[in-house]
Each structure stands twice: as C-alpha cells, then as structure tokens.
N, C-alpha and C positions, 0 to 999 in steps of 0.2 A: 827571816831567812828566805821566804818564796821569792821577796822585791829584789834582794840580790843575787838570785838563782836566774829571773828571770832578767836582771841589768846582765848578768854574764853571758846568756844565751843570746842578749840581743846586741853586744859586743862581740862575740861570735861571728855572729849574723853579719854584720856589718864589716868584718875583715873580710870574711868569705865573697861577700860583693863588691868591697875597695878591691880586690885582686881580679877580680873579673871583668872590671871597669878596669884598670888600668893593661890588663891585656889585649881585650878589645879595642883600646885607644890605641897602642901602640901595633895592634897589628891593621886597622883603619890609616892611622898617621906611614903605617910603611906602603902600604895601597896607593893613597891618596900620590903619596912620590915619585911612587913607579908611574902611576897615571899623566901627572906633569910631567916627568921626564918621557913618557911616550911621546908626549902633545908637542913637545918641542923637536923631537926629531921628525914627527909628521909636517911638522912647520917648517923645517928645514929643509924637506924633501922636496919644496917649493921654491927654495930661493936660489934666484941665479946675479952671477956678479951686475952690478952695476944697477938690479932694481932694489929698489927699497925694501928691508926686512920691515914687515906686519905690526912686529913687537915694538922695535927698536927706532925704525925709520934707516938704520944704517945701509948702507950699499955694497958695503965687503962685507964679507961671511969667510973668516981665514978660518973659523972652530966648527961648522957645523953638527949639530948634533945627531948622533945617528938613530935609529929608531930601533926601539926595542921590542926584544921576540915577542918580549908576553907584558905587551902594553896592556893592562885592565880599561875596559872601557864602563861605561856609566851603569851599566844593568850588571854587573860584578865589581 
C-alpha cells in the first residue's frame, strides 16, 4: 500500500509541474513573438524604397512593419 501511496503522490507531482511547464512555454513562446515582431518593425524603420531590405535583399517595402509599443527586449 506505501508503493502506491507514494506512485500516486509522485503522479501528482508530476501534473503539477507538466502544467507549470507548459504555462511557462506558452507565455515564453508569446514573448519570444512579440520580440520578433518588434525586431522587424525596428528593421523596417530603416528601409527606404529603392535600397535593399537587410532580411530579404528586396528593394520595395509596399508592407512595412510597424513597431510595437512594448517590444520586449533581451533582459525581459
């Protein structure tokens, strides 16, 4: 009875940290987005017609990406 008192508690345990791990991922993976999508309006804040985009090499920019308020940058 102790073996599967203690396989239940360690079953437990381990949902309790699968859900904390996948919160943490998921609010990381929504960071990490906002971050790229900063970097590309920072990037874009640089291009003018006719030079060549950094990324792409293209010379039109008809979509430019705008930059966002609360770009996260690397130390958040």
């Amino acid at each position: 009875m102790q073996v599967k008192k203690e396989l239940e508690q360690i079953k437990s345990n381990l949902q309790s940290e699968e859900k904390v791990y996948k919160q943490t991922k998921q609010a990381f993976e929504q960071k990490e987005q906002a971050w790229v999508n900063g970097q590309a309006g920072l990037l874009a804040e640089h291009l003018h017609e006719g030079e060549p985009c950094p990324v792409c090499g293209s010379t039109e920019h008809p979509h430019k990406a705008e930059i966002a308020i609360h770009t996260p940058t690397k130390k958040n």
